[in-house]
KOLPAPA-752517 format. One record per residue (C-alpha): x, y, z. Coordinates in steps of 0.5 Angstrom, whole numbers, plus 500, padded with zeros to 3 digits. Example, Ala and Ser with C-alpha at 12.3 -4.5 7.8 and 13.67 -1.06 7.14 Angstrom:
<nodes>
<node u="525" v="491" w="516"/>
<node u="527" v="498" w="514"/>
</nodes>
This chain:
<nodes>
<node u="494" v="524" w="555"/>
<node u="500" v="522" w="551"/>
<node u="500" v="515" w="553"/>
<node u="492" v="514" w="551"/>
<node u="494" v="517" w="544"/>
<node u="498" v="511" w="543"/>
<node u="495" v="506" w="545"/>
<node u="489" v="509" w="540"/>
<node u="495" v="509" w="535"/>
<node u="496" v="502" w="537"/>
<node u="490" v="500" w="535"/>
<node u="490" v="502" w="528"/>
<node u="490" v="498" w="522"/>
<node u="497" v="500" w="517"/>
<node u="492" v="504" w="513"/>
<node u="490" v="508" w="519"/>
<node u="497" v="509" w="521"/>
<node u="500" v="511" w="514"/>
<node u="494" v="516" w="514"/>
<node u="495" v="519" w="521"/>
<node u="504" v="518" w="519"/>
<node u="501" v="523" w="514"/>
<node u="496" v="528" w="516"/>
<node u="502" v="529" w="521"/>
<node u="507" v="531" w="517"/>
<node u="502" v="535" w="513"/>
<node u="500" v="539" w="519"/>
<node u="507" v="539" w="522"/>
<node u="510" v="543" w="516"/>
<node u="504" v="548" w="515"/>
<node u="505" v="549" w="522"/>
<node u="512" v="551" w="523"/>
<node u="512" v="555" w="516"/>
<node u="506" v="560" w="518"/>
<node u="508" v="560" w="526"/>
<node u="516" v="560" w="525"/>
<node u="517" v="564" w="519"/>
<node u="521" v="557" w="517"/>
<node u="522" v="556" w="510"/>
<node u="521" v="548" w="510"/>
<node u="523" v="549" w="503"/>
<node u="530" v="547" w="505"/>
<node u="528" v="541" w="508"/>
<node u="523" v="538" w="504"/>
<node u="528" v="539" w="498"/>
<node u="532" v="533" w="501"/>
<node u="525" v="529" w="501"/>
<node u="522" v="530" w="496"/>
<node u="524" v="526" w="489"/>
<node u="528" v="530" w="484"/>
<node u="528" v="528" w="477"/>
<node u="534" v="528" w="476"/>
<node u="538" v="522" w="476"/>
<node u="545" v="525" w="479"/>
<node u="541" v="528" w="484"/>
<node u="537" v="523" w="487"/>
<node u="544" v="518" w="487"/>
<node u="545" v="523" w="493"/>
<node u="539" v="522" w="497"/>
<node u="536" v="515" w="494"/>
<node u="531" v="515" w="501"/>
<node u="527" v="520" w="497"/>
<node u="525" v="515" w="493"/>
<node u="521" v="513" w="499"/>
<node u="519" v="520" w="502"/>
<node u="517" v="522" w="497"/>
<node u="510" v="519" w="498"/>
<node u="510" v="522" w="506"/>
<node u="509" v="530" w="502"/>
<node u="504" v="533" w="500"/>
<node u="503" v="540" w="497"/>
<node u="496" v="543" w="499"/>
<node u="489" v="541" w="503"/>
<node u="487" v="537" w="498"/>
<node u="492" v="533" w="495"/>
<node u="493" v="529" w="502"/>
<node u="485" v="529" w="503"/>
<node u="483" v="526" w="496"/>
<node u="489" v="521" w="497"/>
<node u="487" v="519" w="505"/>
<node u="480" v="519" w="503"/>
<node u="482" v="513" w="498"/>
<node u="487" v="510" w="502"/>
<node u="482" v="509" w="508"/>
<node u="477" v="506" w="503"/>
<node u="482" v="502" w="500"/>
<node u="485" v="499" w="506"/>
<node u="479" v="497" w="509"/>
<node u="477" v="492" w="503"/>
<node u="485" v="490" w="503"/>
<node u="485" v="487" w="510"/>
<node u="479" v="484" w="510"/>
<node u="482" v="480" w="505"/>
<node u="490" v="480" w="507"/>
<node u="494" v="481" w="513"/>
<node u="497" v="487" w="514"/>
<node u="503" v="485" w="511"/>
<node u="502" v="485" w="504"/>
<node u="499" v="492" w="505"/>
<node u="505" v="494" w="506"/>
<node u="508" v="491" w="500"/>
<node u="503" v="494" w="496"/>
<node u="503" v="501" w="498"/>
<node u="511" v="501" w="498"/>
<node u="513" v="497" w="492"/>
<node u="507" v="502" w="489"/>
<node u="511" v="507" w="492"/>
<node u="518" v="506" w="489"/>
<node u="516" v="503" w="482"/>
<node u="512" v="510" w="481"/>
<node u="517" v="515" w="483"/>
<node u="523" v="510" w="479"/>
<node u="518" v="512" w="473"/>
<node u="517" v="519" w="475"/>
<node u="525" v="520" w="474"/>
<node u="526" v="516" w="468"/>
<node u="520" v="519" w="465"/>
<node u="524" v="526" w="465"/>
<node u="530" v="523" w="462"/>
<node u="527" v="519" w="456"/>
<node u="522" v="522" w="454"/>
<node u="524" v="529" w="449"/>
<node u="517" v="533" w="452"/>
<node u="520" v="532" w="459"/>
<node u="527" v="533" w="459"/>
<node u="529" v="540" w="461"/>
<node u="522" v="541" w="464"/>
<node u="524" v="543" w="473"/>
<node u="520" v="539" w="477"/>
<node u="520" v="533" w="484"/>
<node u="515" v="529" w="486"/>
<node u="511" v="528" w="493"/>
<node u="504" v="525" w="494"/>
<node u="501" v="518" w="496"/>
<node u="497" v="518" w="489"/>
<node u="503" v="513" w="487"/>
<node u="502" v="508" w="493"/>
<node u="494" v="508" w="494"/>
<node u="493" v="508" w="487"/>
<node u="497" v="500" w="488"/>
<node u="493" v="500" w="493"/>
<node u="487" v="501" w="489"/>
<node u="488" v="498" w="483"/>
<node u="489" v="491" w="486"/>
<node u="483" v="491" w="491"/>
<node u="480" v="492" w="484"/>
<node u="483" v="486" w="480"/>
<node u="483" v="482" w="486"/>
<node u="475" v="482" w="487"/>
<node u="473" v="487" w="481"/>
<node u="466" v="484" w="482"/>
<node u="466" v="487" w="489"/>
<node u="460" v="492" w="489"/>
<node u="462" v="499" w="492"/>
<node u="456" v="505" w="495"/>
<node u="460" v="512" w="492"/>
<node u="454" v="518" w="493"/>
<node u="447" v="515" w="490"/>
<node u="448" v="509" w="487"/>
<node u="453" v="501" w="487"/>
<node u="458" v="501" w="482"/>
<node u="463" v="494" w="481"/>
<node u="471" v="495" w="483"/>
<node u="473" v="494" w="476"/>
<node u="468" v="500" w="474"/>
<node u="473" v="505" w="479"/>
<node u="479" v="501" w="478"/>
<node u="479" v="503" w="469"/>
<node u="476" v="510" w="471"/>
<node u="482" v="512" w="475"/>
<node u="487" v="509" w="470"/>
<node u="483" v="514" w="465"/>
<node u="482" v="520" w="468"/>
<node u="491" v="519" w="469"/>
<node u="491" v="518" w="461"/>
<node u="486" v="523" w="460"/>
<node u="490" v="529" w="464"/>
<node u="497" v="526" w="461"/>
<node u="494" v="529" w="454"/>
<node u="492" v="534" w="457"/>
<node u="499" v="537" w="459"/>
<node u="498" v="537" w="466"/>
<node u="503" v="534" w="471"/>
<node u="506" v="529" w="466"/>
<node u="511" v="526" w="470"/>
<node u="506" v="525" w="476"/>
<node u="501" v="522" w="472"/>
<node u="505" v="517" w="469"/>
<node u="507" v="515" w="476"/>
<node u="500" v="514" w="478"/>
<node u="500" v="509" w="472"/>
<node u="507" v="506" w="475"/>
<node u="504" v="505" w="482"/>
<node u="497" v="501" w="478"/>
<node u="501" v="496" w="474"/>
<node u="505" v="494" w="481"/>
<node u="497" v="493" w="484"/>
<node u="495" v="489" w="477"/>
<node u="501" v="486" w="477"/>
<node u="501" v="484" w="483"/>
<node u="494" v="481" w="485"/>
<node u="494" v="477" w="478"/>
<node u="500" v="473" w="481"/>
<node u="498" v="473" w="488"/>
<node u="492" v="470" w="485"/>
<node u="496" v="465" w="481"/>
<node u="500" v="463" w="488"/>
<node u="506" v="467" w="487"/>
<node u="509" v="473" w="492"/>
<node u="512" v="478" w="488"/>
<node u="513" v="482" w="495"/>
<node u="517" v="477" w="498"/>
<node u="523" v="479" w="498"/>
<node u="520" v="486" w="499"/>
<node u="517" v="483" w="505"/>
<node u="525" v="480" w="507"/>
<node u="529" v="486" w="507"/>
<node u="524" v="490" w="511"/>
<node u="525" v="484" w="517"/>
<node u="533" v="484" w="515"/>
<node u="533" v="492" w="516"/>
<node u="528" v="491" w="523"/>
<node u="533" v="486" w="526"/>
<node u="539" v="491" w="526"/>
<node u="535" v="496" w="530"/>
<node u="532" v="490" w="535"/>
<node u="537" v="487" w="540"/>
<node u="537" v="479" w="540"/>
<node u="536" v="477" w="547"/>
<node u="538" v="470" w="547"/>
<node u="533" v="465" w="551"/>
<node u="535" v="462" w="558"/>
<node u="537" v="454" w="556"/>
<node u="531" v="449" w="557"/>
<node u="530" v="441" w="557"/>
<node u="525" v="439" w="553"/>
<node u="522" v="432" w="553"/>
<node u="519" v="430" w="546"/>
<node u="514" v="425" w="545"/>
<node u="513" v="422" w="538"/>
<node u="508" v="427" w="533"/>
<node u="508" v="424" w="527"/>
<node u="500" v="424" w="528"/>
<node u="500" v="430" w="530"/>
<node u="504" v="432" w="524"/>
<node u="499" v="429" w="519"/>
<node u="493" v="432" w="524"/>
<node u="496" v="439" w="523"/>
<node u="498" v="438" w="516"/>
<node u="490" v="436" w="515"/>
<node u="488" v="442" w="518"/>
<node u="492" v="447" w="514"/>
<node u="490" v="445" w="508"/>
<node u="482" v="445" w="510"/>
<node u="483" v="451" w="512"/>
<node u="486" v="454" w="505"/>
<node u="481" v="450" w="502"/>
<node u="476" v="454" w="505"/>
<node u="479" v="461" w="504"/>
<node u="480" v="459" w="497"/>
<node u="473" v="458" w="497"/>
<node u="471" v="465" w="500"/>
<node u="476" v="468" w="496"/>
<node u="473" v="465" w="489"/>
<node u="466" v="467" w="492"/>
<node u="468" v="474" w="493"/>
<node u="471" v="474" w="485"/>
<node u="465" v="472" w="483"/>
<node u="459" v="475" w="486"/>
<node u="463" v="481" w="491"/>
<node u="465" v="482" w="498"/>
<node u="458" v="483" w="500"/>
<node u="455" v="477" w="497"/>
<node u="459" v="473" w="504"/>
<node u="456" v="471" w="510"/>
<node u="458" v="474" w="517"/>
<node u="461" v="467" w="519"/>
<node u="465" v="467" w="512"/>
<node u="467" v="475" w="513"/>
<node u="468" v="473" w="520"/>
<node u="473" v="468" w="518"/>
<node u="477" v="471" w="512"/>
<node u="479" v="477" w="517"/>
<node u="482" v="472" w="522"/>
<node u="486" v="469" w="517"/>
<node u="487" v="475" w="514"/>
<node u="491" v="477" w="521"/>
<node u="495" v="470" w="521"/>
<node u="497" v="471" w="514"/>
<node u="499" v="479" w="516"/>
</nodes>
């Protein structure tokens, strides 16, 4: 059985996985809380964010946890719910990869405001609160799907609204409740997380990774737990390429051009406006880019 359940994980997307990573942690410290009589409390304290900046700088992973907790039932639904959605339009444009960049970059960038919103701002300071929740990270997710493809039509209950129309719905509501006094800090973060998606997709869509680097220090993190295993020596005899150079460099750049056509396509008209063979298309380049 557990062999099956990982090979079922295997096959997840980086969404899926996230919400399953999250679902199980949810349920996991409900259910040592209730059958053990364990107070977590003492645990979750080291993982969720402080706003205290001298705190933090002793538990800076926090930064990072944070978004791996949640507080009741529905909390983690709703944030699973519009992650499950938002992931499945992200992949079908890009690779997970980027998905990656996104929701973490979205996560970190939306606790760093949650901590410097209560050390700036006179209406915050002295108030006790810490930060958990995914709201920050899939609000990224969300906003940059959104500015990447706005004309995108989506089913929500009865009728088929645009991306952007959800995109500036879920900044307002934010808005709204920090003027209603309910959770500052935390909806200053949701705000935190939707600039890095803007930011993020309208540099994309000017040819600039701004998660490059992000993308870079995970694989130097990865490499110091993965052994280098250094291949047996081989004689290998090499034919001129240069034709085959040109060839493959020729391909390469047809193939770009056929995204950016698909892309603008999507921009224009949504996601659904494609054919099968052009959506067929863009997530196996999707896959390649992840």
């Amino acid at each position: 059985m557990a062999t099956d359940l990982r090979y079922q994980y295997s096959r997840l997307n980086i969404a899926e996985k996230l919400i399953v990573i999250n679902v199980v942690i949810f349920l996991f410290t409900r259910l040592i809380t209730v059958l053990f009589s364990f107070d977590m409390d003492t645990i979750l304290h080291w993982l969720e964010l402080p706003k205290e900046i001298g705190v933090f700088i002793f538990q800076p992973w926090s930064l990072v946890t944070y978004a791996f907790l949640h507080g009741s039932f529905g909390h983690i639904f709703w944030n699973m719910l519009m992650l499950y959605f938002t992931g499945r339009i992200f992949m079908n444009l890009y690779g997970e990869r980027k998905f990656i960049n996104v929701y973490f970059l979205g996560a970190i960038f939306g606790g760093l405001i949650f901590i410097l919103s209560y050390n700036i701002f006179p209406a915050l300071i002295g108030l006790n609160n810490s930060l958990i929740g995914a709201s920050a990270a899939v609000m990224a997710v969300l906003i940059f799907v959104c500015t990447y493809t706005p004309n995108q039509e989506v089913r929500i209950i009865f009728f088929n609204v645009k991306l952007w129309h959800v995109g500036v719905f879920s900044v307002l509501i934010d808005i709204f409740f920090i003027g209603g006094g309910s959770n500052i800090g935390g909806r200053l973060s949701h705000l935190g997380g939707a600039f890095v998606g803007y930011f993020y997709a309208r540099k994309l869509m000017e040819g600039t990774d701004i998660g490059a680097g992000f993308s870079n220090m995970l694989d130097r993190i990865g490499n110091l737990f993965t052994k280098n295993k250094k291949a047996p020596m081989k004689t290998v005899y090499r034919k001129p390429t240069s034709n085959l150079k040109k060839s493959a460099g020729s391909d390469k750049e047809k193939h770009q051009r056929q995204i950016d056509i698909i892309l603008d396509k999507i921009s224009k008209s949504g996601y659904e406006s494609l054919s099968k063979a052009e959506k067929d298309f863009l997530f196996k380049a999707g896959k390649e880019d992840g």
